[in-house]
C-alpha positions as CSV (number, residue, x, y, z in Angstrom):
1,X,64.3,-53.0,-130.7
2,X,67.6,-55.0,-130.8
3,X,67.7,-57.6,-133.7
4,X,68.3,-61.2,-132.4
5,X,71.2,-63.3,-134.4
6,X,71.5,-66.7,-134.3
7,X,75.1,-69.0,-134.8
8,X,74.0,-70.2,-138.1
9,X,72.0,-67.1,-139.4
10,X,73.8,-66.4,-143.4
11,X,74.3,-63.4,-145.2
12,X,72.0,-61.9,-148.8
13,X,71.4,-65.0,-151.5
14,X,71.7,-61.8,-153.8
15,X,75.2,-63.2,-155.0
16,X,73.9,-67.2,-155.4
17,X,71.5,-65.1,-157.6
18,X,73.9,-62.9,-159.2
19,X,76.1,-66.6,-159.9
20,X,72.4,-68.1,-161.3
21,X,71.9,-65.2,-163.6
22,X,75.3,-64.8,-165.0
23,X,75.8,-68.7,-165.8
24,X,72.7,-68.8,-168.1
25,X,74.2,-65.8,-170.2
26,X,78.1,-66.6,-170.9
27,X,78.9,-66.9,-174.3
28,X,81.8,-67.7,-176.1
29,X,82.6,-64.1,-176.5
30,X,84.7,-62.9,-173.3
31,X,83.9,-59.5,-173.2
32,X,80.5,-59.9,-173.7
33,X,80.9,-62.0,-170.6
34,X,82.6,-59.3,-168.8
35,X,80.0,-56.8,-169.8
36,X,77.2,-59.0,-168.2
37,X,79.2,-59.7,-164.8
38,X,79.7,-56.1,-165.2
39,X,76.0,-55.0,-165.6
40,X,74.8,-57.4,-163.3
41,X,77.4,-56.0,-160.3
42,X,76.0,-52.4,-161.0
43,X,72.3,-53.8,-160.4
44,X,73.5,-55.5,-157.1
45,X,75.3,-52.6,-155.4
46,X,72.0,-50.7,-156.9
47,X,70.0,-52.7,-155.0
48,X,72.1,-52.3,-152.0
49,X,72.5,-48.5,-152.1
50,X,68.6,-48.6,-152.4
51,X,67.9,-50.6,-148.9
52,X,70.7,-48.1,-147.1
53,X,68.8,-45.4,-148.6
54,X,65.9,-46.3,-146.7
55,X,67.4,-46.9,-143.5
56,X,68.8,-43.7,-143.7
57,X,65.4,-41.8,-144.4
58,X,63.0,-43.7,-141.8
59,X,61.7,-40.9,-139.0
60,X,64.3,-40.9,-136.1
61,X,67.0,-42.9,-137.8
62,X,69.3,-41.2,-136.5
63,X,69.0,-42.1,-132.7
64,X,68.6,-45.9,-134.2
65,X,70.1,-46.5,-137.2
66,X,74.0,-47.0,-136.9
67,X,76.3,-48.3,-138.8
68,X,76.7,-51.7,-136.2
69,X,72.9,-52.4,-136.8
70,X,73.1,-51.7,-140.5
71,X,76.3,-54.9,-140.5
72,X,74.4,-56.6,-138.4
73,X,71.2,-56.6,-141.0
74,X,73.7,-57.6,-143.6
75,X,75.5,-60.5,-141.8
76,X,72.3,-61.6,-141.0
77,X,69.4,-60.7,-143.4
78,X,66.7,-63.1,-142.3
79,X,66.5,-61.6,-138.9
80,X,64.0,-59.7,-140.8
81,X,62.3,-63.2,-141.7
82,X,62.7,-62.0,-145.2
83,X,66.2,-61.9,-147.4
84,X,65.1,-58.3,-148.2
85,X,68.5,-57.6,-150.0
86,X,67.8,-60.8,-152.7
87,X,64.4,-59.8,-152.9
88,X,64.9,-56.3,-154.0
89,X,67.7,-57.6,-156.3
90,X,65.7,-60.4,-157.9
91,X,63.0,-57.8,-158.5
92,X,65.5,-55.5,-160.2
93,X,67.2,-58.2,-162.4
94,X,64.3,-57.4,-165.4
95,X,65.7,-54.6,-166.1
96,X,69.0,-55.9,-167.0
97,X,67.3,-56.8,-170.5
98,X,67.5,-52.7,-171.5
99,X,71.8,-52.2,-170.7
100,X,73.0,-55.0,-173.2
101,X,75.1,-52.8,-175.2
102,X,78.1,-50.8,-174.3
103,X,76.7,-47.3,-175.0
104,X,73.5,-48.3,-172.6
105,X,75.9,-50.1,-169.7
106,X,77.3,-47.0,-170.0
107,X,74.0,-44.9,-169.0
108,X,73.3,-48.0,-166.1
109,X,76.9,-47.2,-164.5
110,X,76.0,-43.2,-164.9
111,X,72.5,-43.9,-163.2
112,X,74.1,-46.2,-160.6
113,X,76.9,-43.3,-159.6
114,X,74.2,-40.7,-159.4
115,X,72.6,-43.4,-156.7
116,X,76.3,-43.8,-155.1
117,X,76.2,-40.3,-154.3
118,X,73.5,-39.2,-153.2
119,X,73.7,-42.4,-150.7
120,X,77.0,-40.5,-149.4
121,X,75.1,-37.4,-149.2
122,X,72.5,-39.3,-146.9
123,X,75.0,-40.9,-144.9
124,X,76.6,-37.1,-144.2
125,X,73.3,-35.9,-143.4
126,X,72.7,-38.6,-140.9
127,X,76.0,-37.8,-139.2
128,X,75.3,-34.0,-138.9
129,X,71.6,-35.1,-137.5
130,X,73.9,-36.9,-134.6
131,X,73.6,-40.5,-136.3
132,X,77.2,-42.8,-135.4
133,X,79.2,-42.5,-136.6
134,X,80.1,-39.3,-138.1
135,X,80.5,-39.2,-142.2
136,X,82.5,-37.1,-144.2
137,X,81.8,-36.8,-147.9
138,X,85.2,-37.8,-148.7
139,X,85.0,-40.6,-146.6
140,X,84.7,-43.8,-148.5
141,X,82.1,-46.7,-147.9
142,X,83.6,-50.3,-147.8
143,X,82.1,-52.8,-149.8
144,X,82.5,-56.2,-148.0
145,X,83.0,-59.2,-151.0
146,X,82.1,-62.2,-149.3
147,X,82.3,-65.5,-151.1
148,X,85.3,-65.3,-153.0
149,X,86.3,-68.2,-152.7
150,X,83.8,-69.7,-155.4
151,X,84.0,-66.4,-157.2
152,X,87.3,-66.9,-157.5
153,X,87.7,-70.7,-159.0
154,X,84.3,-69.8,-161.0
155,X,84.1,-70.1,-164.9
156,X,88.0,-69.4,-164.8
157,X,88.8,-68.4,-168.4
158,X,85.5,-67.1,-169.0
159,X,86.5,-63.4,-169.0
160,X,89.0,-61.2,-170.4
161,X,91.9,-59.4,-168.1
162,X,91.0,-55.8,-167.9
163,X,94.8,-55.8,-168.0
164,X,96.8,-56.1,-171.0
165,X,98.6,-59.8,-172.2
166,X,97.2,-60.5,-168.8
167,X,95.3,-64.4,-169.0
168,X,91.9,-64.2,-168.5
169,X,90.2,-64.2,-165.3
170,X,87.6,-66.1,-163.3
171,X,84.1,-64.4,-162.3
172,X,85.5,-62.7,-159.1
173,X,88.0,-60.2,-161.7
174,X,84.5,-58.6,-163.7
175,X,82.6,-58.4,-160.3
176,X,85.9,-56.6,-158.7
177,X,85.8,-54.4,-161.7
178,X,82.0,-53.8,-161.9
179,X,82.7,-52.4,-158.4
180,X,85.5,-50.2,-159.0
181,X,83.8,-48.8,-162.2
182,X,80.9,-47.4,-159.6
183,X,84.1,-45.8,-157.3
184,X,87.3,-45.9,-158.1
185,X,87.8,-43.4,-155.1
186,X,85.3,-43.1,-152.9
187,X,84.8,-47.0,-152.7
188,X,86.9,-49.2,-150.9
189,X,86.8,-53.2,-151.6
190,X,87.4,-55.9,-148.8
191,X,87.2,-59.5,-150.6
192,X,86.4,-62.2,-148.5
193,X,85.5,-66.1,-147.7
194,X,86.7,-69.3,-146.4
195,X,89.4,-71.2,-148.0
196,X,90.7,-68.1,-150.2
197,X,93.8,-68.9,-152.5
198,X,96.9,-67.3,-153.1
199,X,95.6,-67.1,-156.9
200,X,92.0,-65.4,-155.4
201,X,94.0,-63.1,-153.6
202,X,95.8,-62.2,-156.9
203,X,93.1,-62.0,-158.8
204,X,91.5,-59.1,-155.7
205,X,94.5,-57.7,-156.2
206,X,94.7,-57.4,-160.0
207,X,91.0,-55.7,-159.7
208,X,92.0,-53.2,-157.8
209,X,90.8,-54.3,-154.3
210,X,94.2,-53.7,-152.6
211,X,95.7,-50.7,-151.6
212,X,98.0,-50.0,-154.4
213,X,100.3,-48.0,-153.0
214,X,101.6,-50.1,-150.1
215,X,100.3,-53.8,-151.5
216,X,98.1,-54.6,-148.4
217,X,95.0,-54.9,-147.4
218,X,92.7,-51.6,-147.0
219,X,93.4,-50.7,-143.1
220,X,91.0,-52.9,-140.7
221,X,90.6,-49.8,-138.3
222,X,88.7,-48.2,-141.9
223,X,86.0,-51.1,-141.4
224,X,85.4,-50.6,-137.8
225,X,84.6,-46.7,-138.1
226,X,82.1,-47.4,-140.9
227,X,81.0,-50.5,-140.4
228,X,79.3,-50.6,-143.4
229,X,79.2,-53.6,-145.8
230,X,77.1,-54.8,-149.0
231,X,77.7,-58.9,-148.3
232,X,78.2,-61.0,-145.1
233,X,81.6,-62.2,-143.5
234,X,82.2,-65.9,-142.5
């Protein structure tokens, strides 16, 4: 069955709960800050990989499930009646309690790669079972960042620069980061939001969310083919 969208249907709360979580842990030491924007970025794109798992796995998804329907569940998550990507996410954010140090961050981001991958593997297997369209392993999945906007202003000075005698950044440059630590190849970044800044464009950019090679914007043709994205677009 189709799924029905309405004008003023909104995208996952998983990143108002991602803001929530993160305010009530800053401390006055930045990278500690960093490392908990970090942490909780690897639980939400967990949460994410674990929903398009699913989809991918249900009996004859592959005459059903495409990667239009899988945007169109993410623009709009309560077509489902229920915000299924915050409520997996809120029920993962527990376990943030065990990866508060940087030797057991370092076993989350291992755990979350493993996860990464073997959603790529699904996503190749779906394609050679005729699911649309086709994916390549080497292909790489875009992340859609909506929201930057706020991200982008938030808690400025909060978090340290990942790059050197650079100032330190707002919340949008550890969530870029958490991101990128996941993929640095295989995962391609589109921020986004309404009212985005020279300075949150910067800041994307800094992160490593812009083709580096040319200084633009990943290629919009990319998005189309895959069509697959972990927030919602305005």
């Amino acid at each position: 069955a189709g799924l029905k969208t309405e004008v003023n249907d909104l995208g996952s709360g998983d990143i108002t709960t991602l803001i929530s979580d993160i305010g009530t842990r800053l401390q006055s030491d930045r990278e500690a800050n960093n490392r908990q924007a970090g942490t909780i970025t690897y639980l939400l794109l967990l949460s994410r990989l674990k929903i398009l798992q699913h989809c991918l796995t249900i009996s004859g998804s592959q005459q059903t499930f495409t990667s239009a329907r899988w945007t169109i569940l993410q623009t709009c998550s309560h077509v489902l009646f229920n915000d299924i990507f915050a409520q997996l996410f809120e029920c993962l954010l527990p376990i943030l309690a065990q990866y508060q140090t940087p030797l057991a961050e370092s076993v989350f981001v291992a755990a979350v790669q493993r996860e990464f991958q073997a959603t790529k593997q699904l996503l190749e297997e779906h394609g050679r079972q005729g699911g649309l369209p086709s994916f390549n392993y080497s292909d790489k999945l875009l992340v859609v960042h909506d929201e930057a906007q706020i991200l982008g202003d938030m808690w400025d000075g909060r978090f340290s620069s990942m790059s050197p005698g650079e100032p330190d950044r707002p919340l949008l440059s550890p969530i870029l980061w958490g991101f990128r630590k996941i993929s640095e190849i295989n995962l391609t970044l589109m921020t986004s939001g309404t009212g985005l800044s020279i300075y949150t464009l910067d800041r994307a950019r800094s992160a490593g969310s812009f083709n580096k090679s040319t200084g633009s914007l990943s290629d919009k043709s990319e998005f189309e083919k895959y069509g697959i994205s972990w927030l919602y677009w305005t």
